[in-house]
C-alpha positions in Angstrom: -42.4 31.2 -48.3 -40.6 32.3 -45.4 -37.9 29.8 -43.4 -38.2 31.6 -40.1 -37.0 28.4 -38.2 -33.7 28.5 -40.3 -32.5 31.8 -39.8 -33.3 31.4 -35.5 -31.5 28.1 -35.8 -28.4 29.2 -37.8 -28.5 33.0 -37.1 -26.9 33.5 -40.8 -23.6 32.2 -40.1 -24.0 28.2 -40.1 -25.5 28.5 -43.6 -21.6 29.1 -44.9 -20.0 26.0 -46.2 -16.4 24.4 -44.7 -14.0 23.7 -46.9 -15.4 21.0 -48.2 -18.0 21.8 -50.6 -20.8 19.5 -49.4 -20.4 20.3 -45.6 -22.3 22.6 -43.4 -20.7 24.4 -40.0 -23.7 22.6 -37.8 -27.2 22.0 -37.7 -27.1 19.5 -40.6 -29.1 16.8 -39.2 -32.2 19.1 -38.6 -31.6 20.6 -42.1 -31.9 17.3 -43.8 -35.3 16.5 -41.5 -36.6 19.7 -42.9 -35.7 18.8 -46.5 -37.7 15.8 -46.0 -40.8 17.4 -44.5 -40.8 19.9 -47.3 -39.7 17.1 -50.2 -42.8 14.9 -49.0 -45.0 17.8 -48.6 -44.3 19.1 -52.3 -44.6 15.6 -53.7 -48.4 14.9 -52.0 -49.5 18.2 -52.5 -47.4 19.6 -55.5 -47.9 23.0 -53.8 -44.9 25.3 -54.9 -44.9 27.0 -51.3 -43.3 23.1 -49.9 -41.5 23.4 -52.9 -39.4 26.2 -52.8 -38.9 25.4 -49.3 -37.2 22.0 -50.5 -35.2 23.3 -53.3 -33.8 25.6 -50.9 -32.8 23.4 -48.7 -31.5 20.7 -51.3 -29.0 23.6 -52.2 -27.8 24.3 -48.6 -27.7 20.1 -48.4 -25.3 20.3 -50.9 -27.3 18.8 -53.6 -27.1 21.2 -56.6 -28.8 19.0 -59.3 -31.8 18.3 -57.0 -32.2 21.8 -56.0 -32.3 22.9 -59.3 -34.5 20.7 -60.7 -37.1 21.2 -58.1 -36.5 25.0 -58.5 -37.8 24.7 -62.4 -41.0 22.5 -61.4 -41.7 25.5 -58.9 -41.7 27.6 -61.7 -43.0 26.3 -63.7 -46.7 25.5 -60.8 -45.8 29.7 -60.1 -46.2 31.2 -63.4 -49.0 29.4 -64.1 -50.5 30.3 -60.5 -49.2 33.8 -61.6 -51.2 33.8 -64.7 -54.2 33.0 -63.2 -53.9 35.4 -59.9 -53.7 38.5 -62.7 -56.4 37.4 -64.4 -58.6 37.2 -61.7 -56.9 40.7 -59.7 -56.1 38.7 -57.1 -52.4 39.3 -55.2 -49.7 38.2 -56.5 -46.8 39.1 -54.0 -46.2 35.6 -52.7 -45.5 34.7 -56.7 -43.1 36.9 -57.2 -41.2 36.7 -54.0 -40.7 32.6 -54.7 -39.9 33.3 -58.3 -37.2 35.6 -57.1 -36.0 33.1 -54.6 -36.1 30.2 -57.6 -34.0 32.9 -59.5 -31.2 32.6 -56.7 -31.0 29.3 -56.2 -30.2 29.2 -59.8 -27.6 31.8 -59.8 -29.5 34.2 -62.0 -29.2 37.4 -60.2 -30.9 39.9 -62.2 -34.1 37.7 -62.8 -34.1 37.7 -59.3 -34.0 41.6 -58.8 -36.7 41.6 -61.3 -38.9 39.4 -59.5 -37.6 41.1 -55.8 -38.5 44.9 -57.4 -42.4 43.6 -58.5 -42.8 42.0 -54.9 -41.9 45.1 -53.4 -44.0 47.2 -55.4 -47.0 45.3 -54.6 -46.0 44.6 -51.0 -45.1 48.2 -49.9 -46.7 48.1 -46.6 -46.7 44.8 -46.0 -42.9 45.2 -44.0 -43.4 41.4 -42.7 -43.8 40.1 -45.8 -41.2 42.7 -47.3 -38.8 41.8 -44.3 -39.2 37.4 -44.4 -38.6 38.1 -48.2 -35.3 39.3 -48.0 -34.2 37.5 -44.9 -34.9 34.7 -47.5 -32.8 36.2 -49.6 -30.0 36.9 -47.9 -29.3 33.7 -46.1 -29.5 32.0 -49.7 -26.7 34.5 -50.7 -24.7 34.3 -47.9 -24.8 30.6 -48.5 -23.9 31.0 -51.9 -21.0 34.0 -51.2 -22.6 36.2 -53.3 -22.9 39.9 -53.1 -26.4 41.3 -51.5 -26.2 44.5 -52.4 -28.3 44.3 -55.8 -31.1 42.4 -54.1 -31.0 44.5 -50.6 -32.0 47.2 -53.2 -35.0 45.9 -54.3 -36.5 46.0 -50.8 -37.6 49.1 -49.2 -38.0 48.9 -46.1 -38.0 52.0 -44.0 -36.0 53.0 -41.4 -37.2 52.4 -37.8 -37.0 55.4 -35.7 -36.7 56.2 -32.2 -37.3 59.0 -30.2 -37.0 61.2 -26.8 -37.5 64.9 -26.3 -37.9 67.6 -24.2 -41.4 68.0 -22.9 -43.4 71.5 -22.1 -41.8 73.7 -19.9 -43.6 73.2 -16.4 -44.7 76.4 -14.5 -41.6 76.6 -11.8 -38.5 76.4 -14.4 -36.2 79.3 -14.6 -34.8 79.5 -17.6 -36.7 78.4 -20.5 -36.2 75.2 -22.2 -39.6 74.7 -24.4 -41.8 77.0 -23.9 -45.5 76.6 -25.1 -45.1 79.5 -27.3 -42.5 77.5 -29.0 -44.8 74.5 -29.9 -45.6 75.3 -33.5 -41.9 75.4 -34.5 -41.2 72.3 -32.7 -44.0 70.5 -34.9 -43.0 71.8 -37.8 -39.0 70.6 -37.6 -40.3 67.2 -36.6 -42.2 67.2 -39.2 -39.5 68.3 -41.8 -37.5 65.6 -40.5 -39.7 63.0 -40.7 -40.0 64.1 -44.1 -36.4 64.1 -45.4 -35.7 60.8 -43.7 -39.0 59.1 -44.9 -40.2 58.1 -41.6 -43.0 54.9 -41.4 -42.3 53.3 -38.1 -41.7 54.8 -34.7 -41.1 54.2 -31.1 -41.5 56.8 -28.7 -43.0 57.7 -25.5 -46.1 60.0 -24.9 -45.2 62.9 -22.7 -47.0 66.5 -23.5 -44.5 68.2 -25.7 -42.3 66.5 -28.1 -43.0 63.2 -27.5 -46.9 64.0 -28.7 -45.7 65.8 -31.6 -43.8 63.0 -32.6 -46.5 60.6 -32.5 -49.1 63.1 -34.2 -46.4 63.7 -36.9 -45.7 60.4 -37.3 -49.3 58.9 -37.7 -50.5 62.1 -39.7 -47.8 60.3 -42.4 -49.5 57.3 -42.2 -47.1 55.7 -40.2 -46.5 53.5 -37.3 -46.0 54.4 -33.8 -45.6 52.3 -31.0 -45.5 53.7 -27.4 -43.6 53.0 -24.2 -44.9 53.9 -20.8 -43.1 53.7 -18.2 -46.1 53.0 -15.9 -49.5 52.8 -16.2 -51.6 55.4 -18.0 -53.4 56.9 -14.9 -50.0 58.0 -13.2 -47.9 58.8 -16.5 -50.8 61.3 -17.1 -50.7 62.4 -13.7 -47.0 63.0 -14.0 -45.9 63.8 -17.5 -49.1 65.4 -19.7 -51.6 66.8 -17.8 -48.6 69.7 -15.7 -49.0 71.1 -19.7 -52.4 71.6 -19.6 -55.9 69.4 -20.1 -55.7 70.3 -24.0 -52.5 68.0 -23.8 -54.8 64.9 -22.2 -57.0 64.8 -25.0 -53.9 64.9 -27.8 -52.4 62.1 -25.6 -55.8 60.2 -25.7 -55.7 60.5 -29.4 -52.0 59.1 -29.8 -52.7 56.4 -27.3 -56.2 55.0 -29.4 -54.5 55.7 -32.9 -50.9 54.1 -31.8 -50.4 50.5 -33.3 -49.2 48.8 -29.4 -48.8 50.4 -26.5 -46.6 48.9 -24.1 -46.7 49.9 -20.0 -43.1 48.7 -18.6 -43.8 49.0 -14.6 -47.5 48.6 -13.3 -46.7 51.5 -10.7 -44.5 54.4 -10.5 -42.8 53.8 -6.9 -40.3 55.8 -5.4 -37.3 57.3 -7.9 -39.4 58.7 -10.7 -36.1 59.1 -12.6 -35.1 55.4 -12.7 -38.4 54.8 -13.8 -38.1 56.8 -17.0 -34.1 55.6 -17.6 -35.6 51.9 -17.4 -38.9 52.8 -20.2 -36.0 54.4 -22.4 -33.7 51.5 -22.3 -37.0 49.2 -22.9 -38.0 51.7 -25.6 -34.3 51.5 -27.2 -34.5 47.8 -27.2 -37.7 47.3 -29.0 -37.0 49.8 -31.5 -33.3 47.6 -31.9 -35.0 44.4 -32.0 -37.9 45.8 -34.6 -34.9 46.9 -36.9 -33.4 43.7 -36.9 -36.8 41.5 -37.3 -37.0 44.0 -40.7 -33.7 43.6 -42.0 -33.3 47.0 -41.4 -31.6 50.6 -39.4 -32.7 52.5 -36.6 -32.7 56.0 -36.5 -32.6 58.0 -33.5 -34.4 61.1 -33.2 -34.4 63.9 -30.2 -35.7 67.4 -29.7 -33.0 68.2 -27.3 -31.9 71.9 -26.5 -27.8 70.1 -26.2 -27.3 71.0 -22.8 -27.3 68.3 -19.6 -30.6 67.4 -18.4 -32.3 67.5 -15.1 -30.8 64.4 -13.9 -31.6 60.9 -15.1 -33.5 59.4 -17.3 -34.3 62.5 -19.3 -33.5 63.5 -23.0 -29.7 64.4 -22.7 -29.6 60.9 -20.8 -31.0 59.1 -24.1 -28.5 61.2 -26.2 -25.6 60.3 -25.1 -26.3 56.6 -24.7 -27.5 56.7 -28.3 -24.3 58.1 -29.2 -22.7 55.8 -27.4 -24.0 52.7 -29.1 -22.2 54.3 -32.3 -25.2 55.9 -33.8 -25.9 59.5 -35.8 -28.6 61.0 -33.8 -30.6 63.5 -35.9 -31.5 66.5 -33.8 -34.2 69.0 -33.8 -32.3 72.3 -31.7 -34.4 73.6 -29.5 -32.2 76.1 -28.6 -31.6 77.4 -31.8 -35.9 77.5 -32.3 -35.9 79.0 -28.8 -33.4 82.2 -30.3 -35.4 81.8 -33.6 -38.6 82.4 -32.2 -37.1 85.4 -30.1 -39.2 84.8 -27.2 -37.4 86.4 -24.4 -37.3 84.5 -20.5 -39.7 86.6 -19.4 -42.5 86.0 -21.9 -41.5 82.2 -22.1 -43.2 81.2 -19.3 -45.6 78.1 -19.7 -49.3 79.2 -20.5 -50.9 78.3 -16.7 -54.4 78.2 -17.8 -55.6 74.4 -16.7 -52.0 73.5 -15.3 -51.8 71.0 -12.6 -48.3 70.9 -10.6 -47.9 67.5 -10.4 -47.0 66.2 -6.9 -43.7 65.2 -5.4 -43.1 61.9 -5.4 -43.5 59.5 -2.9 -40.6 58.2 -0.6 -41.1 55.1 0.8 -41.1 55.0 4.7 -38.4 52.9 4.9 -35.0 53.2 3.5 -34.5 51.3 0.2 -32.4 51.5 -2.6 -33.7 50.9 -6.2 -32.0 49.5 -8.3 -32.3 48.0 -12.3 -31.3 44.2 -11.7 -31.9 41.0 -13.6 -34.2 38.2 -11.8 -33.7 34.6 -12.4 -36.6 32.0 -10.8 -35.9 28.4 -11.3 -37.9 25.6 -10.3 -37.0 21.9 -9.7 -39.4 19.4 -12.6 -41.1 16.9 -10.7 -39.6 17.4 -7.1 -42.3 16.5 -5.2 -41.8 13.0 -6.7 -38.5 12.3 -5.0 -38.4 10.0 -2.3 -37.5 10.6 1.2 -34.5 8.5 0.8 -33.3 11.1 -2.3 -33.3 14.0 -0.6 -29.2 14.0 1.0 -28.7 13.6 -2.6 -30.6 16.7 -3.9 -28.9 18.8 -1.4 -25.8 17.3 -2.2 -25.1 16.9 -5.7 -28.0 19.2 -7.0 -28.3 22.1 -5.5 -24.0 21.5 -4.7 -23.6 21.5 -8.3 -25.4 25.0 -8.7 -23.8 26.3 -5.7 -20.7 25.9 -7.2 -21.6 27.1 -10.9 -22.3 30.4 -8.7 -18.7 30.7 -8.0 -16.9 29.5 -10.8 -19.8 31.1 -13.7 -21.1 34.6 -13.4 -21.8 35.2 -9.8 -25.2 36.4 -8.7 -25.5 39.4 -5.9 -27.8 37.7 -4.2 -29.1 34.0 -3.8 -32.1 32.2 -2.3 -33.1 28.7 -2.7 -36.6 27.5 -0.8 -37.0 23.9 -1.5 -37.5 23.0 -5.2 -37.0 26.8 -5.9 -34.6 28.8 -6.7 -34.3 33.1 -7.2 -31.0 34.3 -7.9 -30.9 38.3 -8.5 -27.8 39.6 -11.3 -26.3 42.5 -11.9 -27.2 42.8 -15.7 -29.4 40.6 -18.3 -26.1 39.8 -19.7 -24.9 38.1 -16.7 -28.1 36.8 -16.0 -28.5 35.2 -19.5 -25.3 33.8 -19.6 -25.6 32.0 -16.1 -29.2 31.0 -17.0 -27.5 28.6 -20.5 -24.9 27.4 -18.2 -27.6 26.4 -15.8 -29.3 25.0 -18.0 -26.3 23.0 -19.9 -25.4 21.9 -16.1 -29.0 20.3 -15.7 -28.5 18.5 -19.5 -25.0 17.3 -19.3 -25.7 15.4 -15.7 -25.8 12.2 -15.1 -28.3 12.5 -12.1 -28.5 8.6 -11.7 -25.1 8.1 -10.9 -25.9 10.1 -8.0 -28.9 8.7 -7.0 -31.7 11.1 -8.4 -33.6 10.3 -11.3 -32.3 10.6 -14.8 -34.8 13.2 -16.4 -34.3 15.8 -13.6 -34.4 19.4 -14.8 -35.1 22.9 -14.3 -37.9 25.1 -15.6 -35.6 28.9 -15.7 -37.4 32.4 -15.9 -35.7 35.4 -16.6 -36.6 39.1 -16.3 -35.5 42.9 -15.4 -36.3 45.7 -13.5 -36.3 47.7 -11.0 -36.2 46.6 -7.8 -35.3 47.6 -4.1 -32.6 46.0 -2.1 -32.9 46.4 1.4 -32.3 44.2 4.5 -35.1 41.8 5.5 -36.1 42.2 9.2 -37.0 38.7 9.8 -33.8 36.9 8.4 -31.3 40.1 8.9 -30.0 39.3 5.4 -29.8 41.2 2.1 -33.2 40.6 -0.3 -34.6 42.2 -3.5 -38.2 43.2 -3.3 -41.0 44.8 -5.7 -43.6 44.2 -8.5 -40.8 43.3 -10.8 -39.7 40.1 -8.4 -43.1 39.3 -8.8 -43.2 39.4 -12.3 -40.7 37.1 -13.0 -41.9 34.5 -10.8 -45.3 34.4 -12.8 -43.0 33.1 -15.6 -41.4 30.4 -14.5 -44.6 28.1 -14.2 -45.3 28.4 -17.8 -41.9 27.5 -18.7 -41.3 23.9 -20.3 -39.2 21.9 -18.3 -35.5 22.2 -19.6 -36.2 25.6 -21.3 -35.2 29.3 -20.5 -37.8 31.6 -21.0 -37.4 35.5 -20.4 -39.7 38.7 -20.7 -40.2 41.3 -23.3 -38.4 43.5 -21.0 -35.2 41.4 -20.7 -35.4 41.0 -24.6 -35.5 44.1 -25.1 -32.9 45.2 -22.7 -30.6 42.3 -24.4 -31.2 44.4 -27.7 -30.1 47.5 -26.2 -26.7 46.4 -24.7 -25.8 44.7 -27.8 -25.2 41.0 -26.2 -23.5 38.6 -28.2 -23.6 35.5 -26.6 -27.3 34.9 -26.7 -30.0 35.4 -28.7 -34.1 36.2 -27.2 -36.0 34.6 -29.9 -40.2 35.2 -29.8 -42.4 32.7 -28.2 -46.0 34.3 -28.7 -47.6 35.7 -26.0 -48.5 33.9 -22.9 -50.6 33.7 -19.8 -48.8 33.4 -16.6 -49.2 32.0 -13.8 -52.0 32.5 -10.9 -54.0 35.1 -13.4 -50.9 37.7 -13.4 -51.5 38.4 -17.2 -50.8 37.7 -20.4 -47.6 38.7 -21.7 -44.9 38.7 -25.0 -42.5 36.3 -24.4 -39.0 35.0 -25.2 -36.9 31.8 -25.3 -33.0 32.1 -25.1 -30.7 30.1 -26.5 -26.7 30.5 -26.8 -25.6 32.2 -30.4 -23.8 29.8 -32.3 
């Protein structure tokens, strides 16, 4: 059974021995609590699921003969269960993952494949299961030193994919791009590729043109398709399927119902339409990057991209080259090879204008902002409104001096606010914003408040989250302020945060995945309400990567 806890708490690493044989890198103490849990468990219960748990962790404890002995009473309970599960046609997959893992911990490689190639045959599907299998596995052997090549084999788990692409040409283009007439050929190259790469799972948006054809192609295998909006569905139809035509609508209706989650990244599309998009692909990036890595597996980007530069930001030739960037082989459908394929000439390439709806311009805001993608940190004082009057020179002095001078000599927010027992500081990126966020938080553990007069418990509750935003200059104060829905949002998450935690959005999470950030990790929480009936939402705790 699956020891989720142990790969968030060691992230694979900490598993490794030191030099001396029966001592870990860290995290012993907890180790040794969970060997207990699981040892008791397994002895009142005798269920094999506590006791593969404990015979793996014996091993990792250092406590060969113990490990191995519990290991043959767990197979010993699992054949039997096995026996019996075939007899009645009843599944056997959790059988023959732990008689796989029981094949490790004894060193017996090829049993284990055996037992690991069954497991996948009757799990295909089940890419959970599949995935918490082999993470399993793979801690155990990077425990042991061993190679994991044999046993990654076993497992197939597909490729997650991601995706941008060019949508329909709209009426007022010059030179043609995608036309409609070109739509058929498009399909069928996304569907070849699909093919040839074995696609199951993909993230994409769901513009008329390639984006749909993706998501049709992609669902007509079977498969898995999760969308990213980058704001709600009223507007994003408004602006990006219905200028194709109505027949579009209904095919983006379709996706939309069929599509396994569909995730909306701003509530409204406000001012520069093109930051809007750049943001919901660097969301969409980072949940396809953070899907990979839950499964133990790559991601594959995907375009239909005509290689030339787009129209500005946010577009395909945007997601391209930032793709390429992060040091991966983007598989490309041409456009502008189908485009002289198709021999449709300029002048017969315009779009089809039969139910076409120019979208409008967009909006400018009366007043001069600038909007920016920025990372919002809200922190709020546990228990302040229990201080005494007599405590307060001390709050302002020690407390809040403390974090006034982390702000100088940590990473340094571009904007700060305190109002009270609150506290909004705006970065520059989720990486700076993270990072500040544990340091924050270590400042607020490794205190001793009483020494300063202020209780000895006193701690922070820190949100994070990203977005854009717009910076302008307030008119009442005459000083520098961040403004917008996405402020708002990451306010409503700081109430629901226990007192000493950090706690971030999907959309910082994922935006963490993206850049590749090393120093912390975004582990789930579930989702959860927040506060004053803003919604319910995925969220994250952070913790430093040790």
């Amino acid at each position: 059974m699956p020891l989720l806890w142990l790969e968030r708490s060691c992230q694979g690493k900490q598993l490794r021995r030191t030099k001396n044989p029966h001592r870990l890198c860290g995290g012993e103490c907890q180790y040794r609590l969970s060997y207990e849990h699981y040892q008791q468990a397994y002895t009142l219960g005798q269920r094999w699921s506590a006791g593969i748990n404990a015979a793996t962790l014996a091993l990792i404890l250092g406590d060969r003969q113990q490990a191995h002995q519990l290991a043959n009473e767990v197979k010993s309970a699992c054949l039997q269960e096995l026996a019996r599960i075939q007899a009645e046609y009843q599944d056997p997959y959790w059988c023959y993952a732990t008689l796989g893992e029981v094949a490790l911990i004894q060193s017996d490689q090829e049993n284990a494949r055996q037992w690991y190639v069954q497991a996948n045959q009757v799990g295909q599907g089940r890419l959970g299961n599949l995935s918490s299998t082999y993470r399993n596995a793979r801690l155990l052997l990077e425990f042991l030193d061993a190679d994991q090549r044999g046993i990654r084999e076993c497992f197939q788990i597909p490729s997650v994919f991601v995706f941008a692409g060019h949508m329909i040409d709209r009426p007022q283009r010059s030179q043609p791009r995608f036309p409609t007439q070109l739509e058929p050929l498009v399909s069928e190259a996304i569907q070849a590729q699909l093919e040839s790469l074995d696609a199951k799972l993909g993230y994409c948006s769901a513009a008329n043109g390639s984006d749909i054809l993706f998501a049709e192609a992609m669902l007509a295998r079977g498969g898995e398709v999760r969308i990213v909006l980058p704001f709600a569905r009223e507007e994003f139809i408004h602006d990006s399927v219905l200028p194709a035509g109505v027949e579009w609508v209904k095919r983006f209706d379709r996706v939309i119902e069929q599509a396994t989650e569909v995730i909306v990244v701003s509530q409204r599309q406000q001012g520069d339409r093109s930051l809007a998009y750049e943001y919901s692909n660097q969301i969409l990036y980072g949940l396809a990057q953070m899907r990979a890595r839950q499964l133990e597996t790559t991601l594959t980007p995907l375009a239909v991209w005509n290689g030339s530069p787009g129209d500005g930001r946010g577009g395909t030739a945007t997601m391209v080259k930032y793709w390429q960037n992060q040091g991966h082989q983007v598989h490309i459908v041409d456009l502008k090879a189908l485009l002289k394929q198709s021999q449709v000439k300029a002048s017969q390439a315009q779009p089809d204008k039969k139910g076409i709806i120019s979208s409008k311009p967009d909006s400018v805001p009366n007043v001069e902002l600038t909007r920016e993608i920025m990372a919002m940190l809200f922190a709020d004082v546990v228990q302040f409104s229990r201080l005494g009057e007599d405590q307060i020179a001390a709050y302002v002095q020690h407390f809040l001096g403390a974090i006034a001078q982390l702000t100088m000599t940590s990473y340094q927010p571009v904007h700060k606010n305190t109002w009270g027992d609150a506290i909004y500081f705006v970065f520059a990126s989720v990486h700076e914003a993270g990072c500040f966020a544990l340091e924050l938080q270590n400042l607020m553990q490794n205190t001793e408040w009483t020494s300063k007069g202020l209780p000895e418990h006193l701690s922070l509750r820190i949100a994070l989250h990203a977005g854009p935003v717009y910076r302008c200059i307030d008119p009442v104060t005459g000083r520098m302020n961040y403004v917008g829905s996405h402020v708002n949002h990451a306010a409503r998450i700081e109430p629901v945060t226990p007192p000493g935690q950090v706690y971030a959005s999907q959309a910082f999470a994922a935006l963490v995945a993206a850049e590749g950030i090393a120093e912390f990790t975004c582990e789930y929480v579930g989702r959860m309400a927040y506060a004053k009936g803003y919604g319910t939402f995925p969220t994250y705790f952070i913790q430093h990567r040790y």
